[in-house]
Residue, then its C-alpha position, 0 to 999 in steps of 0.5 A: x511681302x514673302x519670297x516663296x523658295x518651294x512650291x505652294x498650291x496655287x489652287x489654295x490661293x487664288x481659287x479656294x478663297x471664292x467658294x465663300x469659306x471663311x479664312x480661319x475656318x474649323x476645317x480647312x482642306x489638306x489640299x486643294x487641285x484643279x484636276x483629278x488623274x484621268x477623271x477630270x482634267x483643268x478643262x473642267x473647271x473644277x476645284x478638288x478640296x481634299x478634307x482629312x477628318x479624324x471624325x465625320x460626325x463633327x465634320x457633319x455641321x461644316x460639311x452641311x453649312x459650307x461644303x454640301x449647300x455651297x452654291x459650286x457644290x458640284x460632287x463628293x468622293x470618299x477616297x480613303x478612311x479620313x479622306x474626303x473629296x468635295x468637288x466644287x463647279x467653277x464654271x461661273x468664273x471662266x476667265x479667273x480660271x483661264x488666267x489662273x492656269x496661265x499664271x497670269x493672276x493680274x488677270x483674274x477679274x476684278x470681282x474675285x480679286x476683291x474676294x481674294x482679298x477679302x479672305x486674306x485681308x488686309x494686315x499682315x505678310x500673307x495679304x501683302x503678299x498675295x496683293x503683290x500677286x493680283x495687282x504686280x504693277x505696284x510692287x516690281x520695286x520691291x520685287x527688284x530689290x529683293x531678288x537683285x534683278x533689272x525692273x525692267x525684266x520684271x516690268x517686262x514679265x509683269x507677274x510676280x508669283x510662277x504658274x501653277x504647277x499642274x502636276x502638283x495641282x491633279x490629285x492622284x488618289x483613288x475612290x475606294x467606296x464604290x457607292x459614291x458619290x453620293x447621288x443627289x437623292x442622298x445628299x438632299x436626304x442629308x441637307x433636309x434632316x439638317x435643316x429639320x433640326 
């Protein structure tokens, strides 16, 4: 179990992890977010996966296999060269989202807690870690002893890991293309001569 001293995306924890990519992946996102400026808002219930790729074309057999034919796909923005946005529709998860945004990660229903899990596993500090996060109940002793405050205050606040800070989890840069997002006509385009090879 790791005490945390700066802030981490939230978002990278809890809500990256139910999009089915595996932990260990050859690309992982540069950043994730749950609001996008003005255009999206946490209302939404989106998830921003921000990709910085050096070279497209060997991102072309990962972004087709687990971004583009992800069952959330929902859009995709070029934002600037070697940024790449894939933005994934979590509606189907409304109450891990609502107790997310409350940093109430106890909360998160069960069913995403198994796959939270499952991506972390189970052996090392990140898991134990993020297991103290889902399931607090078993771990305000150890919390206690660490941070040398009262049980009794952290039985009484029950979450052991702080609310999402959302100003850091809306993401701020801009499109620059103005022929994306690709249209849907596009991306099918991509997907079917990916699936003729």
């Amino acid at each position: 179990m790791k005490l945390f001293k700066e802030y981490f995306q939230k978002s990278k924890i809890f809500l990256y992890p139910l999009l089915g990519i595996k932990k260990g992946a050859t690309f992982v996102p540069y950043q994730t977010y749950v609001s996008w400026e003005d255009k999206y808002s946490t209302d939404d219930m989106l998830l921003f996966c921000l990709y910085k790729v050096k070279s497209k074309r060997k991102f072309e057999e990962f972004e087709y296999e687990f971004l583009l034919t992800n069952v959330h796909f929902h859009s995709y923005h070029k934002l600037k060269p070697g940024y790449h946005l894939y933005i994934f529709d979590f509606k189907i998860y409304p109450q891990t989202w609502i107790s997310f945004l409350k940093g109430m990660y106890s909360k998160i229903y069960t069913r995403e807690k198994d796959t939270i899990q499952l991506f972390f596993g189970t052996e090392g500090i990140l898991a134990d870690t993020v297991e103290s996060y889902l399931y607090p109940e078993y771990y305000h002793d150890d919390y206690a002893e660490k941070l040398e405050v009262n049980i009794e205050m952290l039985q009484q606040v029950h979450e052991t890991c702080s609310k999402p800070n959302l100003d850091e989890e809306n993401l701020l840069l801009k499109v620059v293309n103005k022929e994306l997002p690709l249209s849907e006509e596009t991306i099918n385009k991509k997907i079917n001569v990916k699936t003729k090879d």
